[in-house]
C-alpha positions as CSV (number, residue, x, y, z in Angstrom):
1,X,0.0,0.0,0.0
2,X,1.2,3.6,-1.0
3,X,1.9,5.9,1.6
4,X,0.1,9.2,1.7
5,X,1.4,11.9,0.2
6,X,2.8,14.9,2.5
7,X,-0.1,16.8,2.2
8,X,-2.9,14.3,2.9
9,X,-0.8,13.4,6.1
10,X,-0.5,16.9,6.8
11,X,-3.9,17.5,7.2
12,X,-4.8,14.1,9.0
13,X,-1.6,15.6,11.8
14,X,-3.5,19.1,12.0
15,X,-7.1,17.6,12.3
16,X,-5.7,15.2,14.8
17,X,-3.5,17.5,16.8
18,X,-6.7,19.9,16.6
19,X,-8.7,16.8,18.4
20,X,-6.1,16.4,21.0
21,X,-5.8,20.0,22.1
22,X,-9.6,20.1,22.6
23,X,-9.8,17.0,24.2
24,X,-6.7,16.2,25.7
25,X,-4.6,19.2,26.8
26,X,-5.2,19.7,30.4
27,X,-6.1,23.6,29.2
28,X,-2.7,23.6,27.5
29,X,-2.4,25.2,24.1
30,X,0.0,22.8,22.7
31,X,0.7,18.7,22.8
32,X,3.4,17.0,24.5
33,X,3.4,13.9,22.6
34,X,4.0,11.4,25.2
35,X,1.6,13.0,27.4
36,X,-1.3,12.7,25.0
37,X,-0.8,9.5,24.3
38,X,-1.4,8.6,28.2
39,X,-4.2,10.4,28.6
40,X,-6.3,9.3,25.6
41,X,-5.1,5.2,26.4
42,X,-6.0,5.9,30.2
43,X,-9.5,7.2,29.6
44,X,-10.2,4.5,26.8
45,X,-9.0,1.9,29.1
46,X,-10.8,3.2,32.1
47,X,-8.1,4.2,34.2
48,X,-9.0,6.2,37.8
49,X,-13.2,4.9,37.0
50,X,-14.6,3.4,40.1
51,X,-16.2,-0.1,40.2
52,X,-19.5,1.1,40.3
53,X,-18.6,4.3,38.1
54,X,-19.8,5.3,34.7
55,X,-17.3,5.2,32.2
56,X,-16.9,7.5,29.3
57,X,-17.0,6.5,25.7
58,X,-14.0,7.2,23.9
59,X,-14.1,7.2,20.2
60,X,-12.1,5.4,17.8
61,X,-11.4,9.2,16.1
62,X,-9.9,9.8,19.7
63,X,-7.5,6.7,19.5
64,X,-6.2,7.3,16.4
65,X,-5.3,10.6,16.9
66,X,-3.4,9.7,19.5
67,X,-1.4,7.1,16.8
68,X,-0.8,10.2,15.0
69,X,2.1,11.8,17.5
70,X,3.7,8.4,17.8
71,X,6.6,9.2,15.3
72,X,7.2,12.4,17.9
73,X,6.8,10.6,20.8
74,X,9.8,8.4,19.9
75,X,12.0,11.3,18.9
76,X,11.0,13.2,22.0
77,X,12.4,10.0,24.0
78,X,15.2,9.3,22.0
79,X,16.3,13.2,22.7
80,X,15.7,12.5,26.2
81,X,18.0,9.7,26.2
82,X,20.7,11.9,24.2
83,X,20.2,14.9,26.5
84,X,20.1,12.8,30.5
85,X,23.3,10.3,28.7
86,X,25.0,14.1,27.6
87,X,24.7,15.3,31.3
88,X,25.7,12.3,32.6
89,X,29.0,12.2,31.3
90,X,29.1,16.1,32.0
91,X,29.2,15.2,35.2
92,X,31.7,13.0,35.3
93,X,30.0,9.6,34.8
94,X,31.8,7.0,32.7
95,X,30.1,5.0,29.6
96,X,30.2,2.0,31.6
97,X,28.5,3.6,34.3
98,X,26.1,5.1,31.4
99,X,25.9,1.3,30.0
100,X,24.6,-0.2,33.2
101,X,22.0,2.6,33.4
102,X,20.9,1.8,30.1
103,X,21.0,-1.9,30.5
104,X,23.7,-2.5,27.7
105,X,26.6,-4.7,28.4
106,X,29.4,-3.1,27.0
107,X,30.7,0.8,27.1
108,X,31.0,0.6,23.3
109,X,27.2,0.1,22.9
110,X,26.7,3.1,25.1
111,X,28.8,5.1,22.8
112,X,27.1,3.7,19.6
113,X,24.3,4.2,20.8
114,X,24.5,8.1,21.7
115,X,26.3,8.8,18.3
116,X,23.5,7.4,16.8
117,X,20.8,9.6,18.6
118,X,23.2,12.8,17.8
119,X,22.8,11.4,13.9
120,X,19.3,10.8,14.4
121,X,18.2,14.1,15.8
122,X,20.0,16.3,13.4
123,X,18.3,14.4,10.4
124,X,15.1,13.4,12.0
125,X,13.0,16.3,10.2
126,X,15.3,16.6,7.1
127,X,15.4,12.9,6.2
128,X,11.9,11.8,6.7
129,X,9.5,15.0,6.1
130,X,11.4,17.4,4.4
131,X,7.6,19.3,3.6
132,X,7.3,19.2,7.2
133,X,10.6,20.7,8.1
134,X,10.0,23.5,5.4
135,X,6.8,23.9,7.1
136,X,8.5,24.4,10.4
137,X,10.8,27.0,8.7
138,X,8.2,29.4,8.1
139,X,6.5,29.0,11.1
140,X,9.4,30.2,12.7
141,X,9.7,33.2,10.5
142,X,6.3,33.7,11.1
143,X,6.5,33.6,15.1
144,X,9.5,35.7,14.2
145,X,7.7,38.3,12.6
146,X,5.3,38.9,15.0
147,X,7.5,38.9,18.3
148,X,9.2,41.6,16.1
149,X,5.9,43.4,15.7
150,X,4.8,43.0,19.3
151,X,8.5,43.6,20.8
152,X,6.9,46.0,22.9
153,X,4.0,44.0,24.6
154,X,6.6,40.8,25.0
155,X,9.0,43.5,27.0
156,X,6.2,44.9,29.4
157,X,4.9,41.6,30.0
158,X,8.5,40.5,31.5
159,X,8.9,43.6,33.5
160,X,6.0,42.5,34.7
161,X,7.4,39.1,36.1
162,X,10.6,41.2,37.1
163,X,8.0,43.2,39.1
164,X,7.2,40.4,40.9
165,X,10.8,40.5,42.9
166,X,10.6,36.6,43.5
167,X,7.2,36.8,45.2
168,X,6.0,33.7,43.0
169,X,8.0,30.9,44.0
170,X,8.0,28.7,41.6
171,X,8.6,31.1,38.9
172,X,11.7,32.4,40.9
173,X,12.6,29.1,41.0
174,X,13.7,29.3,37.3
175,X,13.2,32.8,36.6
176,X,14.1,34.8,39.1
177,X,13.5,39.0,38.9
178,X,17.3,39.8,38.3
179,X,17.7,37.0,35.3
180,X,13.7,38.6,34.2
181,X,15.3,42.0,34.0
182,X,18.3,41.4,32.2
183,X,16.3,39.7,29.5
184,X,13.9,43.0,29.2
185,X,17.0,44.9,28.9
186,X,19.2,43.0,26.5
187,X,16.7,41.0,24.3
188,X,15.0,41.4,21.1
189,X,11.3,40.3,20.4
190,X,12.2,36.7,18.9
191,X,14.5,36.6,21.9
192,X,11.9,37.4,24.5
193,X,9.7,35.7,22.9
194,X,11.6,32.4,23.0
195,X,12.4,32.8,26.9
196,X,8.8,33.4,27.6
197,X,8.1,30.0,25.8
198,X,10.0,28.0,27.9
199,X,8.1,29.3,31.0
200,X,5.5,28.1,29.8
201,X,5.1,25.1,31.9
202,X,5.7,27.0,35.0
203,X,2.7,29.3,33.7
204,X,0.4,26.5,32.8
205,X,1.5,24.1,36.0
206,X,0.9,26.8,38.6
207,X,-0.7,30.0,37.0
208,X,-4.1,28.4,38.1
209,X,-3.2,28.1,41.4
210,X,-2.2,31.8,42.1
211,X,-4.9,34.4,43.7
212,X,-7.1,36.2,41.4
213,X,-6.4,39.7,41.4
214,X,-2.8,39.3,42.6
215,X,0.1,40.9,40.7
216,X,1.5,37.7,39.6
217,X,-2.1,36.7,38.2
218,X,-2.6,39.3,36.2
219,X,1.4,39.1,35.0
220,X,0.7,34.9,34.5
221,X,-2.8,36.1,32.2
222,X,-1.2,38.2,30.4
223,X,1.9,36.3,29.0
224,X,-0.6,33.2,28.4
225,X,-2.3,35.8,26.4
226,X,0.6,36.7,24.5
227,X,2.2,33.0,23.8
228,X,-1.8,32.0,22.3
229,X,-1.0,35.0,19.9
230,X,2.4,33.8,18.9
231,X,1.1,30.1,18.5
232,X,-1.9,31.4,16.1
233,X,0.8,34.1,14.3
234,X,2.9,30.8,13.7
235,X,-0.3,28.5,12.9
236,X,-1.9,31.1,10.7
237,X,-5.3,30.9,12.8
238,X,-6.6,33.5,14.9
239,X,-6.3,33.4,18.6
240,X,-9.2,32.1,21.0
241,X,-8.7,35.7,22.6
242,X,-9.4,37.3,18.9
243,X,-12.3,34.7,18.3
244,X,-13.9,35.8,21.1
245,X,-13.9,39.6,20.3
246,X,-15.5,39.4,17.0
C-alpha cells in the first residue's frame, strides 16, 4: 500500500492535533506527545473509573489521533535519552557507568548508541518530512515576525514578572527578577519571545493556582495571552482571545 502523500498526512496531523488540544490538553495550548498518548489510552482503558462508576466512551477518532504523534513521541524519548546520557558524562559519569544505566553490556554500545541519537536528531526532520521541516521554517519566520511586531508588549509583559521581585515561587525558581530584568534589557522580540516559551510550563502548572487579582495573576494572564497569539501568528489561525472579540 502507497503511503500518503505529504499533504494528505499533513492535514490528517492538524485535524488530529486539533482533536487532541480540545480533548486532551489539560487547558494547554500545545501537545506533549508522550503525554497525550497517556491520557487518551488511560480514559479508553478506564483508568482512575470506580467499580461502580460510569465510564466515558471514547471514540475510535480519539485513538487514532493519538497514533498520530507516535513518530514524535519516539523522537522526544530518544532526545531524552541523548540529553540525561550528555549530562551524565558532563558530570563526570563514565560510559560503563552510562551502559549499566541503560541496560547495555558493553561501554562501546553506550557510545554507539548516543552517536546514533546525535545522527538521528540532526536528520530526524530533514530525512523523513522534508515538507514538514520547510513547514516548520516558516512558522518560525512567522512567530519571528510577529514577536518583532509586538516587541513592545513581550518586553512589558517580562517587566511585569521582574516586578514580581521573586514573590511567585516557583517562577523564581527558574526565573528569578534579576535573570527577568536582564532579558527586558538585552533581548529582542524573537529573543523574549523564545524565553517566555520555555516558561511556559511553570505558567500552565501553577498559573491556576495563584490568587485572582494578585500581581503575579494578572502578569501569569497576560503572557498566556501573549504565547496564544504567537502560537496562532505561527499557525496562521486567529487566537481564542481574537475569536472571542469578533
Amino acid at each position: 500500500m502507497a503511503k500518503p502523500d505529504y499533504e494528505t498526512r499533513e492535514q490528517r496531523l492538524q485535524e488530529a492535533e486539533a482533536l487532541l488540544l480540545a480533548r486532551y490538553s489539560g487547558g494547554r495550548d500545545w501537545i506533549d506527545p508522550v503525554r497525550v498518548m497517556h491520557a487518551v489510552r488511560a480514559a479508553a482503558d478506564g483508568y482512575g473509573v470506580l467499580d461502580d462508576g460510569e465510564q466515558a466512551e471514547v471514540p475510535a477518532d480519539d485513538v487514532l489521533a493519538a497514533l498520530t504523534q507516535l513518530d514524535e513521541a519516539r523522537a522526544a524519548l530518544d532526545t531524552l535519552e541523548r540529553d540525561l546520557t550528555r549530562a551524565a558524562r558532563k558530570r563526570g559519569a563514565s560510559w560503563q557507568q552510562v551502559a549499566d544505566s541503560l541496560g547495555l553490556a558493553t561501554r562501546s554500545s553506550a557510545e554507539s548508541r548516543y552517536v546514533r541519537l546525535q545522527r538521528d536528531a540532526a536528520t530526524y526532520r530533514g530525512d523523513r518530512y522534508p515538507e514538514r521541516q520547510r513547514a516548520e521554517r516558516a512558522r518560525d519566520r512567522a512567530g519571528a515576525a510577529w514577536s518583532r511586531e509586538n516587541e513592545a508588549r513581550l518586553r512589558a509583559a517580562v517587566w511585569s514578572l521582574a516586578c514580581l521581585d521573586d514573590e511567585w515561587e516557583q517562577l523564581a525558581r527558574t526565573a528569578p527578577a534579576e535573570r527577568l530584568a536582564g532579558w527586558h534589557r538585552e533581548l529582542d522580540g524573537p529573543g523574549l519571545a523564545a524565553r517566555l516559551s520555555k516558561l511556559r510550563l511553570v505558567f500552565d502548572s501553577y498559573g491556576a493556582e495563584l490568587p485572582v487579582g494578585t500581581p503575579a495573576a494578572a502578569a501569569c494572564n497576560e503572557v498566556l495571552a501573549l504565547l496564544a497569539e504567537l502560537r496562532a501568528a505561527r499557525h496562521g489561525t486567529s487566537s481564542a482571545a481574537e475569536e472571542w472579540t469578533h
